[in-house]
Kinemage of the C-alpha trace (Angstrom):
@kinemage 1
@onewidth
@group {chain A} dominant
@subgroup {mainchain}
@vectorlist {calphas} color= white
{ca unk a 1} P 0.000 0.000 0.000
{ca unk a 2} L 0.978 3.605 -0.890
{ca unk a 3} L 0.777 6.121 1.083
{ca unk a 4} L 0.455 9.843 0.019
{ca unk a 5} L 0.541 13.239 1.933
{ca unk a 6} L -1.626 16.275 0.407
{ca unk a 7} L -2.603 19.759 1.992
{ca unk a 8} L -5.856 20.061 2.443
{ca unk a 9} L -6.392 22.336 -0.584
{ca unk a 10} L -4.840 18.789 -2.802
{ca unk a 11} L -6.888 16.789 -0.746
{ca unk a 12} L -10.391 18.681 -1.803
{ca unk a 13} L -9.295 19.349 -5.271
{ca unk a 14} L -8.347 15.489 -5.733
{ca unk a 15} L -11.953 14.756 -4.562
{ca unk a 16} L -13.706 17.217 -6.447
{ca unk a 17} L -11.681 15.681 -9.492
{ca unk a 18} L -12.491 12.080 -8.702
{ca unk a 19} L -16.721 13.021 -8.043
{ca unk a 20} L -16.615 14.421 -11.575
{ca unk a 21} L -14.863 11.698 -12.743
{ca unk a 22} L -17.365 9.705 -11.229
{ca unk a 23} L -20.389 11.599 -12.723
{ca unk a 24} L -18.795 11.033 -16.350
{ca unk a 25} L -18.215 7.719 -15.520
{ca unk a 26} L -21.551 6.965 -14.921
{ca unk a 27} L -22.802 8.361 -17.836
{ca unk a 28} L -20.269 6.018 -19.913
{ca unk a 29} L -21.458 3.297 -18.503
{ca unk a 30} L -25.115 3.508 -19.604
{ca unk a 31} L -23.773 4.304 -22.732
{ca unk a 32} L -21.213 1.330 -23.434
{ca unk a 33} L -22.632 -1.685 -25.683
{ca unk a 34} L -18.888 -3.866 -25.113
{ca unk a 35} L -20.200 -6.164 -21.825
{ca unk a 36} L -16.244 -6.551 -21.675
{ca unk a 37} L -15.661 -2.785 -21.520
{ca unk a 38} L -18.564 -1.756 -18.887
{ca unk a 39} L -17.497 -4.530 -17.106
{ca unk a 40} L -13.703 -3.097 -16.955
{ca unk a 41} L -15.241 0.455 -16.376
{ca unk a 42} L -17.619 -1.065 -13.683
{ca unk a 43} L -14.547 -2.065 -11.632
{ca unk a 44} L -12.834 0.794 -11.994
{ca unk a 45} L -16.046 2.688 -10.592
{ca unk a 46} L -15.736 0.869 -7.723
{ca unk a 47} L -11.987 1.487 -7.667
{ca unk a 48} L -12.767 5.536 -7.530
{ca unk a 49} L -16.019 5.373 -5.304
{ca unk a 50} L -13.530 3.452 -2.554
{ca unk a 51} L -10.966 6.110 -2.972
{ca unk a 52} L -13.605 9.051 -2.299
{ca unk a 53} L -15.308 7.607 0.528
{ca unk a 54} L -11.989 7.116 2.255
{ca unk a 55} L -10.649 11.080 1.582
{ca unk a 56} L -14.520 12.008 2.738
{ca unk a 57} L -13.207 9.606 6.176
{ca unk a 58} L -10.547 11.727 6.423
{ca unk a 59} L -12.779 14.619 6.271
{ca unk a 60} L -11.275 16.356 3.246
């Protein structure tokens, strides 16, 4: 596991990054025909929405 330091204006402009991220995300999802690909972009939605909710734990 990595471990990385920001300052709390990083920390809330890496979140605000990764919710939009998120929202587009989404959005790509419904859209995607490949089962492969929204599978692959499922994950990685998952992979985001576990790095958000732990920078919101750390109240950022």
């Amino acid at each position: 596991m990595s471990t990385l330091e920001l300052t709390p204006d990083e920390g809330k402009a890496l979140l605000e990054f990764l919710e939009r991220y998120l929202s587009n995300l989404r959005i790509e999802i419904v859209n995607t025909e490949d089962r492969e690909f929204r599978r692959s972009l499922r994950q990685r939605e998952d992979i985001i929405r576990a790095i958000t909710g732990r920078l919101k734990e750390k109240g950022i």
